[in-house]
N, C-alpha and C positions, 0 to 999 in steps of 0.2 A: 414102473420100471424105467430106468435109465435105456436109453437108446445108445448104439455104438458108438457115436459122434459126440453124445454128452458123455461117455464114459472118456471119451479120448479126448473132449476140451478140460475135464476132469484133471486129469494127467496133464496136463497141458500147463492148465493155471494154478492146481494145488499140489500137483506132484502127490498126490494119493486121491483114492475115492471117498468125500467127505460122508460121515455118518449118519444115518438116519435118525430122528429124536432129540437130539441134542439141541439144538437150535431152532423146534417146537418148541420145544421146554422152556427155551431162554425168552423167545418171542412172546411166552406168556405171561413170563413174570415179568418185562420191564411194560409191558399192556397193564397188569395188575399196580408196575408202580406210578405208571402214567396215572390213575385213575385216584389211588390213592392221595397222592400229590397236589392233584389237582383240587379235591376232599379238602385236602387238611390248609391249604393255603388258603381259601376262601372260608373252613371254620374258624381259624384264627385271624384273621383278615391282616394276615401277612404282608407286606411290600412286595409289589408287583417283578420284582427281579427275582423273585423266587422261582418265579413262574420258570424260571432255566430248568430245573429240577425236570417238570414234568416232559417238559419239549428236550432236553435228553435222553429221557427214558423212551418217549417216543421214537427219538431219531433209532436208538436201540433199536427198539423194536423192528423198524420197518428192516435196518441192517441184517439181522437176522429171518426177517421174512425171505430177504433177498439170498441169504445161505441158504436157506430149507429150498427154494426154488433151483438153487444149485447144485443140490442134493439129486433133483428127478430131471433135473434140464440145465445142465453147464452151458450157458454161454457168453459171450464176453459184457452184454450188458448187464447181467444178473450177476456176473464177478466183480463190476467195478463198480456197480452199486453196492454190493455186500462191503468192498474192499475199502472205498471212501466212505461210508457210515462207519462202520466199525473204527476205522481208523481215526478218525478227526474228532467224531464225536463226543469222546469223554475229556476233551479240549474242553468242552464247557463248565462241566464239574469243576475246573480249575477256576474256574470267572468266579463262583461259588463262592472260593474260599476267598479268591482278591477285594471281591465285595464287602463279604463280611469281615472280612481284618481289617477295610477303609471305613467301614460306619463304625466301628468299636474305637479305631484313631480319633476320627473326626466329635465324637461325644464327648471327648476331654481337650478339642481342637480350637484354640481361639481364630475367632475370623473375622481381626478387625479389615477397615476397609483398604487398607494400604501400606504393604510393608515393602521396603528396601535394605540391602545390605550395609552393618554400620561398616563401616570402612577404615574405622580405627580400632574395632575390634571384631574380626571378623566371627568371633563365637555367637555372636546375637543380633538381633535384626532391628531395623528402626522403624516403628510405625509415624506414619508422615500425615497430619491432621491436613488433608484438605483446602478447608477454610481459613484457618490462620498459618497453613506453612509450618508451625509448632512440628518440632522433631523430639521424640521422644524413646530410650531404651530400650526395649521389650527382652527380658528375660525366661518370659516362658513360651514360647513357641519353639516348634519341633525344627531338625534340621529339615533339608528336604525331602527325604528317602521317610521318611517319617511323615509326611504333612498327606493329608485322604486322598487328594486329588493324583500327586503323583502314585501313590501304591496303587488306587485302582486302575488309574490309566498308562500306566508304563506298563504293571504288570498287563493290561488289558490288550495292550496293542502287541508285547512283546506274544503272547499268548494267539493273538493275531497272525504273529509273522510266522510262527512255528505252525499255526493250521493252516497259512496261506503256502507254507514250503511243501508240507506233509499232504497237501490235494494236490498240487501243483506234479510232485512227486508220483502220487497214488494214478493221477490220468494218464502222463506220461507212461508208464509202466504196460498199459494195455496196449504198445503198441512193441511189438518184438524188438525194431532197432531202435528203438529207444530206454527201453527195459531197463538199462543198466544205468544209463542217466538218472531216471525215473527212482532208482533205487537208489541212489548218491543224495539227490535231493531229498528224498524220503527222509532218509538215515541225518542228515544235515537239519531237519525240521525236527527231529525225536531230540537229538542231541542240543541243540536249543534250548528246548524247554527243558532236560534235565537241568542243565543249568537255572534258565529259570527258577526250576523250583526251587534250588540252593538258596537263591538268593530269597526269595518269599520266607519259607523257612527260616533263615537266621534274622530276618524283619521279625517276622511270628514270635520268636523265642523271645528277643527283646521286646516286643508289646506283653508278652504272657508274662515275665518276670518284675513287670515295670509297673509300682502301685498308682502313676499317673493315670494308667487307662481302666483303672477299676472304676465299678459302677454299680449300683443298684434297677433294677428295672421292677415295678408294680402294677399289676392287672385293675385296671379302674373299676371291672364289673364285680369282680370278688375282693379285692385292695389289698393280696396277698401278696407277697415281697418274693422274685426269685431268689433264694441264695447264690451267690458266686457265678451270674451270667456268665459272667466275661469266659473264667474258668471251664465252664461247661461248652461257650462255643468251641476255645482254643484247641479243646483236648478234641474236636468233629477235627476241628483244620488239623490238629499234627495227626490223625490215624489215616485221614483222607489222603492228602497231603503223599504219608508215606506209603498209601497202598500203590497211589498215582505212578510214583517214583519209581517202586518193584515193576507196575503194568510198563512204563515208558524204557526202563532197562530194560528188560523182555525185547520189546517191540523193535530198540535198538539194536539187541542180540539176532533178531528175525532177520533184518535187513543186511545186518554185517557179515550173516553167513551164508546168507545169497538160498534162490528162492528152489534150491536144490537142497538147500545144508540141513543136519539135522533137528535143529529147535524148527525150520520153518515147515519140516515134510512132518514134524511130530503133532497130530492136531489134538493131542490132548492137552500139549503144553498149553495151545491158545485158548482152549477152554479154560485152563483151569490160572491161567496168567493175564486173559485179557477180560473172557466174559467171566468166571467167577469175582475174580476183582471188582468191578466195576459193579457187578451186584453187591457186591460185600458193601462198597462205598453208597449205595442206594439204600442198604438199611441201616447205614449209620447217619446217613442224613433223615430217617424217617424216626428210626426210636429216639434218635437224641435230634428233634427239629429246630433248626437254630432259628425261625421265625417265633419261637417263643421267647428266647431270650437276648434278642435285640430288638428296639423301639420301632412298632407299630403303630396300625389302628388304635389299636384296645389296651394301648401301654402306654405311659409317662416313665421318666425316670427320675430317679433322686442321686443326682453323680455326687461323689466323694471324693474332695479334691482340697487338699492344701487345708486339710480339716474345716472345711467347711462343707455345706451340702446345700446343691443348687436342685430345683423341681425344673426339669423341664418340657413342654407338651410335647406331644407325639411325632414322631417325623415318619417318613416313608421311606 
């Protein structure tokens, strides 16, 4: 039973008395997907950035242990731990798909040793031979926004700033004259990444549509051919992608109508807009696992490229 003081920091910080079971519930499935994840990465001997999956199903978890504690005992540590898991952490989910849109680039991505901008035309770049100084054309290389390194690491750091604004925000908040700051910032790090993900997005469309970044990938132990990898991750990235977007519009709506207003006193809404989401995105990354259909351990590929077809060994 809740004490009078925990019913009244209750009131306090979620402006209703949070439900019992709901947040047992949740803390056991992302426990069950912690486990599973952890399963399926080491039987497919997956790339070790996969390992994100399981360590945000964990960080889940422990967020929602931190609600159930605030259930029978509100108080400001077990709030702003609830309140900074919950909130930041499906910020990783995102790294997920920045990842997997940069190794699907990079497998149809030439990486001579040195290129610069031609200058007399600036549509295409000139790779510079080192040893003899030789300058030569290069017509197939991507712009930049296109080439691995920048999509994973722009999107990575941009994704950075928006978790760095949104804890920054989430701390501030527990303290009353700071509240409304803490909320501004908050609001300022959600609104970010929506953006963000705009822009990933219309990246995404253009790699899905574009038969440069098509690929085969084949299982050495069985030598069975996936059909349409590529296809099969894209359609994880655009459904994640857009659940991320509904969850971050939510969360945005949460903060802009202040921590009185109605979406934020409603707590079925965040059940059913932040932790149902975020589950929904944990089984689409588990029935459709996209460590099957990008090159691993236990996969080579045979890319298809300018009608030709290259075999190449395994990467990480």
């Amino acid at each position: 039973m809740s004490s009078t003081s925990s019913m009244e920091n209750a009131e306090r910080f979620f402006h209703y008395q949070p439900v019992n079971g709901a947040p047992e519930a949740f803390a056991a499935i992302f426990g069950l997907f912690t486990i599973l994840f952890i399963h399926r990465i080491i039987k497919t001997k997956s790339a070790k950035w996969l390992y994100i999956l399981p360590g945000t199903a964990s960080a889940e978890l422990i967020g929602y242990a931190f609600r159930t504690a605030c259930v029978y005992n509100t108080t400001l540590g077990n709030y702003i731990g609830m309140n900074l898991l919950l909130l930041i952490t499906p910020n990783a989910l995102a790294l997920i798909n920045y990842k997997s849109l940069g190794v699907i680039i990079s497998i149809n991505t030439p990486s001579p040793p040195h290129y610069q901008r031609d200058s007399n035309n600036p549509l295409y770049d000139q790779h510079v031979d080192e040893e003899n100084g030789k300058v030569t054309t290069v017509t197939d290389t991507p712009r930049f926004w296109l080439r691995p390194k920048f999509v994973t690491w722009f999107f990575f750091w941009s994704d950075f700033s928006a978790f760095f604004l949104q804890a920054s925000g989430g701390g501030m908040q527990a303290t009353a004259s700071m509240q409304k700051y803490g909320q501004a910032i908050t609001l300022v790090g959600l609104s970010l990444q929506l953006i963000f993900f705009a822009c990933f997005a219309a990246i995404a469309v253009h790699v899905y549509r574009n038969p440069r970044y098509d690929y085969q990938i084949t299982d050495t132990k069985t030598m069975q051919t996936v059909a349409n990898p590529k296809k099969k991750v894209m359609v994880i990235l655009f459904a994640t992608i857009i659940l991320l977007y509904i969850r971050s519009i939510y969360r945005v709506a949460e903060y802009a109508s202040g921590y009185d207003g109605v979406i934020a006193t409603a707590e079925w809404a965040f059940y059913v807009f932040d932790g149902a989401i975020i589950v929904a995105c944990f089984i689409l990354y588990y029935i459709r696992f996209i460590g099957r259909y990008l090159p691993g351990n236990n996969a080579f590929l045979r890319l298809h490229r300018n009608h030709s077809d290259y075999s190449l060994n395994a990467v990480n």
